[in-house]
C-alpha positions in Angstrom: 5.1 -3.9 -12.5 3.4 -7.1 -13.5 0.5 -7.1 -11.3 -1.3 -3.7 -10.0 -4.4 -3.7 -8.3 -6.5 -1.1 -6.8 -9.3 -1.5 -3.7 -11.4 1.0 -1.6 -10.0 1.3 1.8 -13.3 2.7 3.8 -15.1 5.9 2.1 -11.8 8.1 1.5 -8.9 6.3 0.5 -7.8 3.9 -2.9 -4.7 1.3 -1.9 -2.7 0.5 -5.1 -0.9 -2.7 -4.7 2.0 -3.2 -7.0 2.4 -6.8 -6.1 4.0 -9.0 -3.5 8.3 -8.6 -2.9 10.0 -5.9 -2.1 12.8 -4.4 -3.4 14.5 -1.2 -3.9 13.3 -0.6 -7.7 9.9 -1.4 -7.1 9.8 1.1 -4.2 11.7 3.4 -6.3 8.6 2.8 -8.6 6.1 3.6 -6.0 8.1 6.9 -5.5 7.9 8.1 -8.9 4.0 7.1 -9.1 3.4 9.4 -5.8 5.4 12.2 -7.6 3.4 11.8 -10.7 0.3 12.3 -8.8 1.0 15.0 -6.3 2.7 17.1 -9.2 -0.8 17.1 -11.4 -3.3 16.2 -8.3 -7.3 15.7 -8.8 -10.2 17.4 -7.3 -10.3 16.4 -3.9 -6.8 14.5 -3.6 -5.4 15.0 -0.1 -2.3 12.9 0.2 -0.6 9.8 -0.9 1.1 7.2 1.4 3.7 5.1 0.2 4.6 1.3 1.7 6.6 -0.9 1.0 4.7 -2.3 -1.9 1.8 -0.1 -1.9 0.4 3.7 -2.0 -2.4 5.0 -0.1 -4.5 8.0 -2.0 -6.5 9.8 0.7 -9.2 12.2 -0.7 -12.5 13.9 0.1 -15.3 12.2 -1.7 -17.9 15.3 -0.8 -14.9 17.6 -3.1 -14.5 14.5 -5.8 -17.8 15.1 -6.6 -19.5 12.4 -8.1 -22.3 10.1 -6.3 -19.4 7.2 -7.0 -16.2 8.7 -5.4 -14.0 5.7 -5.8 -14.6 4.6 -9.1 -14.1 8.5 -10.1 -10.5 8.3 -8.3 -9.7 4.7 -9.8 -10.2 6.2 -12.9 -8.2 9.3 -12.1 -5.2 7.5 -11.2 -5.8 4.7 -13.8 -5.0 7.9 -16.5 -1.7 8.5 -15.2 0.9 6.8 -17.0 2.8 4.5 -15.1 6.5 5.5 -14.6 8.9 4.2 -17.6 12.0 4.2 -15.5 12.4 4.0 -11.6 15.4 7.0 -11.7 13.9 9.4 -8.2 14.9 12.7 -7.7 15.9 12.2 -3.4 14.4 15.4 -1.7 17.6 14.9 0.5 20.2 13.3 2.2 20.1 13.4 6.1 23.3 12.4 8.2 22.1 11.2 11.2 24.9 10.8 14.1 24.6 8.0 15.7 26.8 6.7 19.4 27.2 3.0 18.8 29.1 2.9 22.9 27.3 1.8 25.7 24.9 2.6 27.1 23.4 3.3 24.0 23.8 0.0 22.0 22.2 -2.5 24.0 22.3 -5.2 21.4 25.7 -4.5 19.5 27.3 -7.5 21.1 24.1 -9.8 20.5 24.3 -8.6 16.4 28.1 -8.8 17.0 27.9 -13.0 18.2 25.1 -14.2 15.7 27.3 -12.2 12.7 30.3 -13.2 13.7 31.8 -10.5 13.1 33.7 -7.9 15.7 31.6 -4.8 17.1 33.9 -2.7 15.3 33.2 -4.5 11.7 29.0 -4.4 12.7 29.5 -0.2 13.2 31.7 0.2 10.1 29.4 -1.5 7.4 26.4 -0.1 9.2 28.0 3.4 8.6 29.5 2.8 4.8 25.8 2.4 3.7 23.4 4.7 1.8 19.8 4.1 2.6 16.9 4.8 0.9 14.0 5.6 3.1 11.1 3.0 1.9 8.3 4.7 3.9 7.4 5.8 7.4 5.3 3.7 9.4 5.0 2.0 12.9 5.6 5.2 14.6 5.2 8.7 13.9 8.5 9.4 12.0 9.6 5.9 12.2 11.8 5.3 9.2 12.4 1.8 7.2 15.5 1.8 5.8 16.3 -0.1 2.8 19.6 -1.3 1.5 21.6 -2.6 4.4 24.2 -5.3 4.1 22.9 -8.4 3.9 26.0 -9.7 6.3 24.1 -7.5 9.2 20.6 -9.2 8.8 19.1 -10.5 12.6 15.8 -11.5 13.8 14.0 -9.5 15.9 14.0 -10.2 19.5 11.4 -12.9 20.6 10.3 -11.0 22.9 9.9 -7.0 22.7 11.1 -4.6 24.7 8.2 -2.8 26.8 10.1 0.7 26.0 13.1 1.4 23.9 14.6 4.6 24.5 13.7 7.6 22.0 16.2 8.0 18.9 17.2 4.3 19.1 18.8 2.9 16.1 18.1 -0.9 15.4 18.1 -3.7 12.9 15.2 -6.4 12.2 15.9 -9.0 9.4 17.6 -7.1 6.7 15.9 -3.7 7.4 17.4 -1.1 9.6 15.7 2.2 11.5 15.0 4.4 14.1 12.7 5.1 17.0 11.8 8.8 16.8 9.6 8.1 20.3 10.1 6.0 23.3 8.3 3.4 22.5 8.0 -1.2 22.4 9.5 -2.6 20.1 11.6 -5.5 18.8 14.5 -4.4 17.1 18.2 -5.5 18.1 19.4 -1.7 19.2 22.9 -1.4 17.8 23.0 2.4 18.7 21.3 5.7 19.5 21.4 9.5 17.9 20.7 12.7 20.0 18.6 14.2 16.7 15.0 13.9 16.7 13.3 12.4 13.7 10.0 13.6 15.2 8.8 17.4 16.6 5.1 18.5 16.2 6.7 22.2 16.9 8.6 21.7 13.5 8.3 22.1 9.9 7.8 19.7 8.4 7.5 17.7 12.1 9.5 14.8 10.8 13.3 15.0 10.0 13.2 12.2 7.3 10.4 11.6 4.3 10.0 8.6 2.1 12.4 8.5 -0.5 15.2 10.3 1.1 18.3 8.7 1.8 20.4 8.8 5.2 23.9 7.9 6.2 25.0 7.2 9.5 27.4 8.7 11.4 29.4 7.6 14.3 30.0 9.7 16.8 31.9 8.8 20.6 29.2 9.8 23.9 30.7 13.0 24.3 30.0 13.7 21.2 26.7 12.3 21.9 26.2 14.5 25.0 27.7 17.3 23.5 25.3 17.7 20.6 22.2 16.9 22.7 22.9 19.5 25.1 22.8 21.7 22.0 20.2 20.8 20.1 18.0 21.0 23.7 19.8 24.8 23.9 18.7 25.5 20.5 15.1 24.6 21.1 14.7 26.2 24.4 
């Protein structure tokens, strides 16, 4: 990385910016740097929070001990030696099924027209895609997905939807994602999965963590019904 930079966000946290741009080895980067640092944490570390182009290190200052808690942690993470390569070691793959019928995909036909491309065409290059999970944000659980076809890319909506329905899958520019909670938002919905990405009574309460990868899935709506009728069975 050419540029890296590191600031105080309030009493308990240290933002390392690797720069402006994204892209998938930069993020990859960002990965390998969190690894690093969970794998041989300091006194007081609590977490780290990875962005697009950043990563948050949350810690306690009364357990870093010093009367000068960030410029201790600075230092701390200034020792580690920044990633050679940008190879990750994915702590998974998730499948995630996903209906792309109505009344699931309420924009399909909208990414459809401004692609020009046919609905089935849109769902197949959606689906032939690996995607590497860039960080959660937005929403509890909400995944950004990097990696999409370029050929899929849309705007968001100009105006947001006051509530999109819980599991939605959707597309914004060239990123694609989904809503683990009922929720506004802008996204042109291509689709919808019966799986929940978010569950405070799981562990770990989110199905997905950054630097995973997913694949979709298509599935018809009885497939669809079929599986959320078992997965509700299952919990209850």
């Amino acid at each position: 990385m050419k540029k890296i930079t590191f600031s105080p966000l309030g009493d308990h946290a240290i933002i390392i910016d690797f720069g402006d741009g994204t892209s998938l080895e930069k993020n990859h980067f960002i990965h390998k740097y969190r690894q690093m640092i969970e794998s041989s944490p300091f006194p007081g570390f609590i977490e780290a929070i990875p962005a697009y182009t950043t990563l948050t290190i949350f810690y306690n200052p009364t357990v870093v001990g010093t009367d000068f808690p960030y410029k201790t942690v600075k230092k701390r993470l200034q020792r580690f030696s920044f990633p050679a390569n940008t190879s990750t070691n994915y702590k998974k793959k998730v499948e995630i099924p996903v209906c792309y019928e109505e009344p699931f995909a309420l924009d399909l036909k909208i990414v459809s027209n401004h692609t020009q491309m046919p609905v089935e065409e849109v769902i197949k290059l959606h689906c032939d895609n690996i995607y590497h999970v860039h960080f959660l944000g937005f929403s509890p659980g909400f995944p950004f997905l990097g990696g999409m076809k370029k050929k899929l890319a849309i705007p968001r909506k100009s105006s947001p939807r006051l509530k999109v329905p819980r599991g939605s899958v959707g597309i914004a520019g060239d990123q694609t994602g989904v809503y683990p909670l009922a929720s506004p938002g802008g996204w042109q919905i291509i689709g919808r999965t019966p799986l929940k990405l978010f569950d405070v009574d799981s562990a770990p309460i989110t199905l997905i963590s950054p630097g995973d990868q997913v694949q979709f899935i298509p599935i018809s709506t009885e497939e669809f019904l079929s599986l959320e009728e078992e997965l509700w069975q299952s919990k209850y």
